[in-house]
C-alpha positions in Angstrom: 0.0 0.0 0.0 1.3 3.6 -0.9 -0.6 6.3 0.8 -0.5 9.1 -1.2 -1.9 12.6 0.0 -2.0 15.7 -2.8 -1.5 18.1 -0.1 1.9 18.3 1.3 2.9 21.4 3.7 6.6 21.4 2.9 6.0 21.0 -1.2 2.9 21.2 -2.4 1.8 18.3 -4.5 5.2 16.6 -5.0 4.1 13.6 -5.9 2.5 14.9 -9.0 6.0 16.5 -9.6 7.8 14.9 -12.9 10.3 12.6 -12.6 12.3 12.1 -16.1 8.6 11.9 -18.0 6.8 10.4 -15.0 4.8 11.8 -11.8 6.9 10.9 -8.7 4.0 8.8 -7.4 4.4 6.5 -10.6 7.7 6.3 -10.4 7.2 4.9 -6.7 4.4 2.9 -7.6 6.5 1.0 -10.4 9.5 0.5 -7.9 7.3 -1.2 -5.6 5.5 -2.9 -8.1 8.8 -4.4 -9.9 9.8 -6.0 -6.5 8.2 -8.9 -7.3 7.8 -9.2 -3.8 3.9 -8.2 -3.6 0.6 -10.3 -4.8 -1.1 -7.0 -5.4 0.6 -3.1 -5.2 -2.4 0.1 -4.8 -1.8 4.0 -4.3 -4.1 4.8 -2.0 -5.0 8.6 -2.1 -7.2 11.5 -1.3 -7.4 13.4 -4.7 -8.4 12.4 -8.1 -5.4 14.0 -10.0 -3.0 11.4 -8.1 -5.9 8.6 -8.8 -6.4 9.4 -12.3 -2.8 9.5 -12.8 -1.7 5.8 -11.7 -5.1 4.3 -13.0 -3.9 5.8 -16.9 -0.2 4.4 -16.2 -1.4 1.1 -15.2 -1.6 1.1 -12.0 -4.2 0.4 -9.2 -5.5 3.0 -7.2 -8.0 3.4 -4.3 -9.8 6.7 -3.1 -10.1 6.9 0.8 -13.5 8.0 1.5 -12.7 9.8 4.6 -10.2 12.5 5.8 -7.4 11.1 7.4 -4.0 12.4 10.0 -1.8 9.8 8.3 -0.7 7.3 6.1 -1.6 4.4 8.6 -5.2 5.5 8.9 -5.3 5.8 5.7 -4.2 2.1 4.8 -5.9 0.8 7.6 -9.1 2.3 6.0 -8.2 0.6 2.5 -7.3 -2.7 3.6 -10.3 -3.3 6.6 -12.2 -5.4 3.9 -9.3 -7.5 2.8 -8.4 -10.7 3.7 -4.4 -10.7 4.0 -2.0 -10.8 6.8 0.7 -8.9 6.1 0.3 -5.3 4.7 3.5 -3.1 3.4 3.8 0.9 3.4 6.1 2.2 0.7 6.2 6.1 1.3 4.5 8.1 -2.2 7.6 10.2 -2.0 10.5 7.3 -2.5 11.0 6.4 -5.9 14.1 4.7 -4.9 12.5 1.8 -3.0 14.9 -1.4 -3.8 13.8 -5.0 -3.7 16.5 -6.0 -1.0 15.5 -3.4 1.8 11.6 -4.2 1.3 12.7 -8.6 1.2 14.1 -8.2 4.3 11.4 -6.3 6.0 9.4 -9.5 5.5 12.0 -11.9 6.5 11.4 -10.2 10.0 7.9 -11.9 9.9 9.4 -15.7 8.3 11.0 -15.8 11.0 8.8 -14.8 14.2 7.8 -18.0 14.8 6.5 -16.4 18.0 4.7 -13.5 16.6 6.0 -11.0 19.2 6.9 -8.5 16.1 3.7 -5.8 15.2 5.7 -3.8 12.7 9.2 -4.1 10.8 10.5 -1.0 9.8 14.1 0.4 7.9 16.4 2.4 9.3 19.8 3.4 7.8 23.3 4.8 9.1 23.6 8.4 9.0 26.9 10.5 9.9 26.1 14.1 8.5 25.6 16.3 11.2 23.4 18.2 9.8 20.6 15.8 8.5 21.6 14.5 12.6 20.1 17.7 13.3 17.7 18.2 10.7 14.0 17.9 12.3 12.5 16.7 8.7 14.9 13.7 9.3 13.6 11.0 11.7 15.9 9.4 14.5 15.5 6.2 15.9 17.2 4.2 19.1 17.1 0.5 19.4 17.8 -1.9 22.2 20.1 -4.9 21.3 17.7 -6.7 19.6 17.3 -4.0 17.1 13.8 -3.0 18.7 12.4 0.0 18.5 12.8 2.3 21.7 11.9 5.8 20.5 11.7 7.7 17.1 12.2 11.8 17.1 13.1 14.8 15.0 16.0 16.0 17.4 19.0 13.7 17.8 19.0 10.8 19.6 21.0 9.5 21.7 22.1 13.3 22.9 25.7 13.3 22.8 26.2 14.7 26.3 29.6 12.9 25.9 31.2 11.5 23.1 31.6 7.9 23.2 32.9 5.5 20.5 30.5 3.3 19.1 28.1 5.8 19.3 25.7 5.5 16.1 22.9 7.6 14.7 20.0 5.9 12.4 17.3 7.8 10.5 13.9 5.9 9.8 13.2 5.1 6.8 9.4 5.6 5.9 8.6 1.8 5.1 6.7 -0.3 7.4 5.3 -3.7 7.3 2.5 -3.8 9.5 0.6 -7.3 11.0 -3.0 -6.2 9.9 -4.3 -6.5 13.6 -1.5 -4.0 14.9 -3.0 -1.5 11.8 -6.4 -2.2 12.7 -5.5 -1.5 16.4 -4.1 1.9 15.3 -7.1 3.0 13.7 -9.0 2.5 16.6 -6.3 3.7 19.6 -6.5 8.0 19.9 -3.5 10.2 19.9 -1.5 10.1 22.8 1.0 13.1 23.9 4.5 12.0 22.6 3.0 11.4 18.9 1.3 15.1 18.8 4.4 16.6 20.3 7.0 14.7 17.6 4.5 14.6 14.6 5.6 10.6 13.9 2.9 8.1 14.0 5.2 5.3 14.9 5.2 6.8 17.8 1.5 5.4 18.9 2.4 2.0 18.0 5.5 2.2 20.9 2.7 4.3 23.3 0.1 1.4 23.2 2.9 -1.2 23.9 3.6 -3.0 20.0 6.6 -3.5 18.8 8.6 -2.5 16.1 11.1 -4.3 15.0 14.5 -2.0 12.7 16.1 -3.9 10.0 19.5 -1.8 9.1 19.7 -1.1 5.0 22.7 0.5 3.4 20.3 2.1 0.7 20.3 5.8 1.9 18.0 6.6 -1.0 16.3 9.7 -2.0 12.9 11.0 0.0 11.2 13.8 -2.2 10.2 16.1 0.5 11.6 19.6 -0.7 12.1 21.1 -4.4 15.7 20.5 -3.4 15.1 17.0 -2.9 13.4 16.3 -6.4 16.4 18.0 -8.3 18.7 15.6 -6.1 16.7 12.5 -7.3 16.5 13.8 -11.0 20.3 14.4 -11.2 20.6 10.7 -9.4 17.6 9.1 -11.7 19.7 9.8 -14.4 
C-alpha cells in the first residue's frame, strides 16, 4: 500500500511532480511494483489528480473515503475489507525503493515463529551532522535486539559525551505492518509523545507494539523539498 496525499505542507503536490517523463507517485508505484515481492501493489490517495494519474499508467488506485491524520489511517481504511496478513507501506515520495531493503522487511515476519513482532520497519546509518540535526529527518534508538525504543526529530541518543561506538539511524518511511496492529491503530486515539514529535510510529511504541529496525545500506532519495526532487532527477539519471 502507498498512501498518497495531494497536499503536502513542505512541497505542495510533490508527488504529482515529474520525474524524467513520470509523476513521482508512478515512479514509486513502479518500484514497488517491480519487487516482485507483492501479490497485489495500490496508491491509495485522497485526490483524483493522483488517482487518475496511476489508473492511466497502469496502476491500481483506491480513493479513501474519509479524511485522514496519516498514512496508517489511511491504509488501515483501504485494507479493513481485505483478507491478508501482512500489509507493506512504501512512502508516495520514495522512488528509490529497492527490492533488498523491502525482502528483508518480511523476513522479519518468516522468521517470528513467536509472533511477538507488530511492525518491521528500515532504518539506515547516518553520519552528516546536519541531516543528525535536521527535524525533517527521523531518529530512531534500538535496544540490542534492534527494537524500536523511541523515534524523534532532534537527535537521539544526545551526545552529552562523546563515546565511540556511538551511532545515529534515521527511519526510513517503510513499514510492514501485521494487519491487527493496523487495525488496532485505527481505533487507539493520539496520545501526547506522537502530537508533540509529529511521527505516527510513535502510537504504535505508546500502546505497547513492537517495532522491530532492519539496518539497509540504501540511503535513497525521500522527495520532500524542491531541493530533494532536483537531487533524485540528477541521481535518476
Amino acid at each position: 500500500m502507498i498512501p498518497a496525499r495531494y497536499a503536502a505542507s513542505r512541497f505542495p503536490a510533490k508527488l504529482m511532480q515529474d520525474l524524467h517523463g513520470k509523476p513521482v507517485i508512478v515512479r514509486t508505484y513502479e518500484a514497488a511494483k517491480n519487487t516482485g515481492l507483492f501479490r497485489e501493489v495500490f496508491v491509495v490517495t485522497d485526490h483524483d489528480i493522483i488517482y487518475n494519474a496511476v489508473t492511466q499508467a497502469g496502476g491500481q488506485a483506491i480513493m479513501s473515503t474519509k479524511e485522514h491524520e496519516c498514512g496508517s489511517d489511511r491504509i488501515a481504511e483501504a485494507v479493513a475489507p481485505m483478507a491478508v496478513d501482512i500489509i507493506v507501506n512504501v512512502q508516495g515520495d520514495e522512488p528509490f525503493t529497492d527490492r533488498d531493503s523491502l525482502a528483508a522487511v518480511l523476513q522479519v515476519f518468516e522468521d517470528d515463529e513467536a509472533r511477538e513482532i507488530d511492525l518491521a520497519s528500515l532504518m539506515v546509518k547516518i553520519t552528516d551532522e546536519d541531516e543528525i540535526r535536521d527535524p525533517n529527518t527521523v531518529k530512531v534508538i534500538v535496544d540490542h535486539r534492534n527494537f524500536a525504543l523511541y523515534f524523534s526529530r532532534s537527535p537521539i541518543p544526545y551526545t552529552r559525551a562523546k563515546v565511540p561506538g556511538t551511532v545515529f539511524y534515521k527511519h526510513k518511511g517503510i513499514y510492514a505492518f501485521r494487519k491487527s496492529a493496523l487495525m488496532d491503530f485505527q481505533r487507539l486515539p493520539m496520545r501526547s509523545l506522537e502530537a508533540t514529535e509529529k511521527i505516527e510510529a510513535i502510537r504504535y511504541l505508546e500502546y505497547g507494539k513492537k517495532i522491530k529496525m532492519v539496518e539497509t545500506q540504501v540511503q535513497g532519495i525521500e522527495i520532500d523539498t524542491p531541493e530533494d526532487l532536483k537531487r533524485a532527477q540528477a541521481a535518476w539519471k
